[in-house]
C-alpha positions in Angstrom: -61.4 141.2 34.4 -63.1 138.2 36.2 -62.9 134.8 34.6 -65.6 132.4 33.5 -68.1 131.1 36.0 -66.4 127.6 37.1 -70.2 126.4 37.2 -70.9 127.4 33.6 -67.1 125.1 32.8 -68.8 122.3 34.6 -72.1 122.2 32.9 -70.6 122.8 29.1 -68.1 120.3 29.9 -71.5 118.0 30.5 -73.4 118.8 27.6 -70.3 117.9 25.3 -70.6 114.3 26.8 -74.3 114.2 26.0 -74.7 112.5 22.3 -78.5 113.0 22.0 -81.1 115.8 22.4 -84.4 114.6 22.3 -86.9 117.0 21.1 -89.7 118.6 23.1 -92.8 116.4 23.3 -95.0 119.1 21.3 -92.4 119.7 18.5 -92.3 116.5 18.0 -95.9 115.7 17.7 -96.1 118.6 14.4 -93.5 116.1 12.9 -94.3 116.0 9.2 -92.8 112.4 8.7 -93.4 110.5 11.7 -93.2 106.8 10.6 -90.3 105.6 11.6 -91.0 102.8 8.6 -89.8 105.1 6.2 -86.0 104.8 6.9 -86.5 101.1 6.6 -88.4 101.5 2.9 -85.4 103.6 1.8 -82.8 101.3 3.1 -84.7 98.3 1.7 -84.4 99.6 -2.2 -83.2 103.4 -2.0 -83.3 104.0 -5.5 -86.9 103.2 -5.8 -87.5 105.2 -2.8 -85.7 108.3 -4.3 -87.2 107.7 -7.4 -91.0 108.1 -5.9 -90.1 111.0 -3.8 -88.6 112.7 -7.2 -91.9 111.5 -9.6 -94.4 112.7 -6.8 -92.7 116.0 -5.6 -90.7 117.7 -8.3 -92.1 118.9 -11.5 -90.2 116.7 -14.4 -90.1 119.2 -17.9 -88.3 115.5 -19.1 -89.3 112.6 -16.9 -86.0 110.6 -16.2 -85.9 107.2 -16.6 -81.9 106.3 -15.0 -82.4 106.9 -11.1 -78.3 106.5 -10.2 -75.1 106.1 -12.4 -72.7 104.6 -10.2 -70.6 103.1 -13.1 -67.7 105.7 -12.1 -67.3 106.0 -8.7 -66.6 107.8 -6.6 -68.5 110.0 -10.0 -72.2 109.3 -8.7 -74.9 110.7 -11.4 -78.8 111.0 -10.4 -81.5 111.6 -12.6 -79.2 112.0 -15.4 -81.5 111.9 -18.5 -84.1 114.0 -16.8 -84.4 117.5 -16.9 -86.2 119.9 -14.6 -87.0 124.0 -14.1 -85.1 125.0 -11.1 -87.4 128.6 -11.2 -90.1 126.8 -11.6 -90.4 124.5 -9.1 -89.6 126.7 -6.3 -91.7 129.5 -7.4 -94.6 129.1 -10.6 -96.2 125.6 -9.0 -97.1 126.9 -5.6 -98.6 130.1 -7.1 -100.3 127.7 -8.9 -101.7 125.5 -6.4 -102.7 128.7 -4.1 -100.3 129.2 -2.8 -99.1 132.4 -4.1 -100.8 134.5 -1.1 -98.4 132.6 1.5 -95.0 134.5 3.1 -91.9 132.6 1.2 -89.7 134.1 4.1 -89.4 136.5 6.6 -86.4 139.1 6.1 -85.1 140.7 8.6 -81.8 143.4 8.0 -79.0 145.0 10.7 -80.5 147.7 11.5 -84.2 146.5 12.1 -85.5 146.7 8.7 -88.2 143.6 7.7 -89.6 142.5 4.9 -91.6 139.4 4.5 -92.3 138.0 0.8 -95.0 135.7 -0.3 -94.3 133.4 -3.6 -96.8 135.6 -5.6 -94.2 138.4 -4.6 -91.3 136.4 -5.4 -92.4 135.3 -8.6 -93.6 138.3 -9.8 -90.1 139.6 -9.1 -88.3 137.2 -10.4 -90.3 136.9 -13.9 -89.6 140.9 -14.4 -85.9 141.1 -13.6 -85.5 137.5 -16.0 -87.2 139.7 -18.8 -85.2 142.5 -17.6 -81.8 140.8 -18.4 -82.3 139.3 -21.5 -83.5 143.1 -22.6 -80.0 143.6 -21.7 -78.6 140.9 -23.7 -78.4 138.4 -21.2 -79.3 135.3 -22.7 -78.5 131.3 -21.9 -74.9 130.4 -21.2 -74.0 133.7 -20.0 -72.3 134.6 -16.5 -74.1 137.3 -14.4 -71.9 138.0 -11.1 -74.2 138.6 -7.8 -72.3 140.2 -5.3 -74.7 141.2 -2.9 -75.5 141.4 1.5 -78.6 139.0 2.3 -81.0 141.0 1.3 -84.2 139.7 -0.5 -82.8 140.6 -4.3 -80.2 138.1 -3.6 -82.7 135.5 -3.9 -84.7 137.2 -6.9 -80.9 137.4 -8.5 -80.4 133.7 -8.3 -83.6 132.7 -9.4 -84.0 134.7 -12.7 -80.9 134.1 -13.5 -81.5 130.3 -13.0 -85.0 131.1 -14.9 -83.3 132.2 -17.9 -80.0 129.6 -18.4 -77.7 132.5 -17.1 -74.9 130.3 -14.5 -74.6 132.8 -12.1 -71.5 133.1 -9.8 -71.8 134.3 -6.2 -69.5 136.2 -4.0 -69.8 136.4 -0.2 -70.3 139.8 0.7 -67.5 139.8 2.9 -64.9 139.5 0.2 -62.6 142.3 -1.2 -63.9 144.1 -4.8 -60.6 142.5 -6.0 -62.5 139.0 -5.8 -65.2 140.3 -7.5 -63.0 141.4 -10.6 -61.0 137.9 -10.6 -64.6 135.7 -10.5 -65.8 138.0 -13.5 -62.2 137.9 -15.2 -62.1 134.2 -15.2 -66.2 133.5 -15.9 -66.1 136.2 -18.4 -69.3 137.6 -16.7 -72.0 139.9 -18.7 -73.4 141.1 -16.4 -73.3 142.2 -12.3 -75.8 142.8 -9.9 -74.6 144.8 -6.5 -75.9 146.8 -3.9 -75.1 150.5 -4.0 -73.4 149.8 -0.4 -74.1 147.5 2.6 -74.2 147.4 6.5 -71.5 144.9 8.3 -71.2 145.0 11.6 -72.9 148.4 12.0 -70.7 150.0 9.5 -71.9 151.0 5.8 -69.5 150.1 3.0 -69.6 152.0 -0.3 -69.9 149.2 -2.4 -70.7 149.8 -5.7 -68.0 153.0 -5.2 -64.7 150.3 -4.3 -66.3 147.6 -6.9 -66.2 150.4 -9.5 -62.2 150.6 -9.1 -61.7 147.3 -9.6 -64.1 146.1 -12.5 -63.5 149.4 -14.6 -61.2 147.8 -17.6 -63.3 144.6 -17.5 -63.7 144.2 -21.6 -66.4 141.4 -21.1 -68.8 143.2 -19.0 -71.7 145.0 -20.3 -74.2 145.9 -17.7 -74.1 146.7 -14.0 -77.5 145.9 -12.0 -77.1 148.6 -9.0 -79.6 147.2 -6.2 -80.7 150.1 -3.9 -80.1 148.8 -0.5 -78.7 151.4 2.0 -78.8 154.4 -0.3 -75.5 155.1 -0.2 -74.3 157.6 -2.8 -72.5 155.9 -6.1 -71.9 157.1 -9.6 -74.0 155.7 -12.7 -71.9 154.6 -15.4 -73.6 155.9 -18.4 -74.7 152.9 -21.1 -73.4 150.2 -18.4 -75.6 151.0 -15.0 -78.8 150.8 -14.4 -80.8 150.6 -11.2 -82.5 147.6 -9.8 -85.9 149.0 -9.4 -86.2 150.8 -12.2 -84.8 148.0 -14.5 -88.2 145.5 -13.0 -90.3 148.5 -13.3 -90.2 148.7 -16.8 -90.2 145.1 -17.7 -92.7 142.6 -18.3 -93.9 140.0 -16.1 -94.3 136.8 -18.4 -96.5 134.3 -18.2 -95.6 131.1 -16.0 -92.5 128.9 -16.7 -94.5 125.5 -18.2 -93.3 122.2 -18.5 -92.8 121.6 -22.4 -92.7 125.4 -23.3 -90.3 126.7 -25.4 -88.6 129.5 -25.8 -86.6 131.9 -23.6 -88.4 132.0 -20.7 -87.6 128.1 -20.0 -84.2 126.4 -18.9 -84.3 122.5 -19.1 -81.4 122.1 -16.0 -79.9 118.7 -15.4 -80.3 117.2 -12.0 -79.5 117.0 -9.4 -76.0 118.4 -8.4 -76.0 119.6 -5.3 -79.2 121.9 -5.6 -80.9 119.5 -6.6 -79.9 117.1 -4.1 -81.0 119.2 -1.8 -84.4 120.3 -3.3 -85.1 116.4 -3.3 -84.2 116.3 0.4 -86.1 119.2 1.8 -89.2 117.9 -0.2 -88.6 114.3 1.3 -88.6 115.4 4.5 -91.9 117.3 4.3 -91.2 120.4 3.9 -94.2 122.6 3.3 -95.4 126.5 2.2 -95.0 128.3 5.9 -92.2 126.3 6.9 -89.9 128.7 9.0 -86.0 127.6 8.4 -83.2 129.8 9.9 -81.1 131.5 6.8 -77.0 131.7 7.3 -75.5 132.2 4.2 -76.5 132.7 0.2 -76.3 129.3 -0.9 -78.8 127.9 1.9 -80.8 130.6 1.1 -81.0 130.0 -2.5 -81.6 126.3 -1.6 -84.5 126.8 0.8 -86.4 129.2 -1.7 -85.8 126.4 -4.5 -87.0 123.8 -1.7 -89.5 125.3 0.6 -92.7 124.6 -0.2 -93.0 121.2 -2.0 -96.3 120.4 -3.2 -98.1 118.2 -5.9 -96.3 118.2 -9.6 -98.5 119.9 -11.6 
């Protein structure tokens, strides 16, 4: 077997001693923040600066009125006393200022599937399968398990959950179905949505089949969400399974999540944590609807669909 080109050594070996990239002259120019006076504003008083970019691009259901806690480092708390709709502002606002009608993200599977989702899609979605637990008896507090590929309804999952107060736990895909038993085991999950199998590396995996081995004793589990993704064959546990499609089919799609609703179909979260860190990033930098972003793994694609498309609190 014929080793590596010398010539491709040499040029590697030059780019690793090359600190900076500048950007094409035309990418540039679509540069959403392109005053360079910005990073000195934020240095100048960053609190204040944070504090604007929270008021004018998140939607407060409690305005906060403490911007940083640093009175236990290295313990740093933002926003503390405010509270905000995670669901809401990545999905009910942009509907609501038009733009429902625009694609959230393009989805593309293993084996050349696609699927492209607008925010109307996603929140229609997302409203149904949040109605759809709580029929189930998932209510606030409780732990629904997501152990799904990177399909679409991991995104929907995450969000309704979040919609509804249920903490939600996620597995990689790539774990064994004995890390899914010890993650509900020790969260005491209700619920757990999974695919009936997936496709890694050009191989299908009976999922639902080796997670049913492994979760069968669980006393604390009540209903299995069984997302239709490869069409795999699996066996419905009578009283505890139910599919995916059918369970949003038959709910209800409520009306929008509003600030200062009550109720079950809102969930005051505190911020920020580390979503909502980076929902107050991805909106500082200008992110808006139609923003293409590259998706790697489920927690950046939960992020970017609670972070996406920023626009005007309503």
């Amino acid at each position: 077997m014929p080793g590596p080109d010398p010539k491709v050594g040499d040029r590697l070996e030059k780019l690793l001693q090359v600190e900076k990239f500048p950007p094409p002259a035309d990418f540039a120019a679509r540069a959403r923040v392109s005053d360079p006076g910005i990073y000195e504003q934020a240095a100048a008083d960053p609190e204040a600066w944070w504090a604007t970019q929270a008021r004018e691009r998140l939607h407060w259901e409690t305005p906060f009125s403490s911007v940083l806690d640093d009175s236990n480092p290295p313990f740093y708390t933002w926003f503390a006393d405010g509270t905000i709709n995670v669901s809401y502002n990545c999905l009910d606002r942009h509907v609501l200022a038009g733009h429902g009608d625009r694609v959230a993200f393009h989805w593309r599977g293993e084996e050349g599937e696609d699927r492209d989702l607008t925010y109307a899609d996603l929140l229609d979605d997302v409203q149904r399968l949040a109605n759809a637990l709580k029929a189930q008896g998932v209510g606030k507090g409780d732990v629904v398990g997501i152990y799904l590929p990177m399909i679409p309804e991991v995104v929907v999952a995450m969000l309704a959950c979040a919609r509804i107060g249920a903490p939600h736990t996620v597995v990689f895909g790539g774990f064994a179905p004995t890390a899914v038993r010890e993650r509900l085991e020790v969260s005491r999950a209700k619920a757990l949505i999974i695919p009936d199998g997936a496709r890694r590396k050009g191989k299908l995996i009976p999922v639902k089949q080796q997670v049913d081995e492994a979760i069968s004793d669980l006393p604390d589990l009540e209903t299995v969400v069984v997302v239709r993704s490869t069409g795999a064959e699996c066996v419905m546990r009578p009283g505890r399974d139910v599919w995916f499609d059918d369970l949003i089919a038959s709910a209800d799609q409520d009306g929008y999540c509003r600030a200062g609703s009550s109720g079950p179909t809102t969930c005051p979260r505190p911020g920020p944590g580390k979503i909502m860190r980076r929902l107050l990033r991805d909106v500082a930098e200008g992110r808006e609807p139609g923003d293409v972003t590259t998706l790697r793994d489920a927690s950046v694609l939960t992020q970017l669909q609670q972070n996406a498309a920023p626009g005007q609190s309503q």
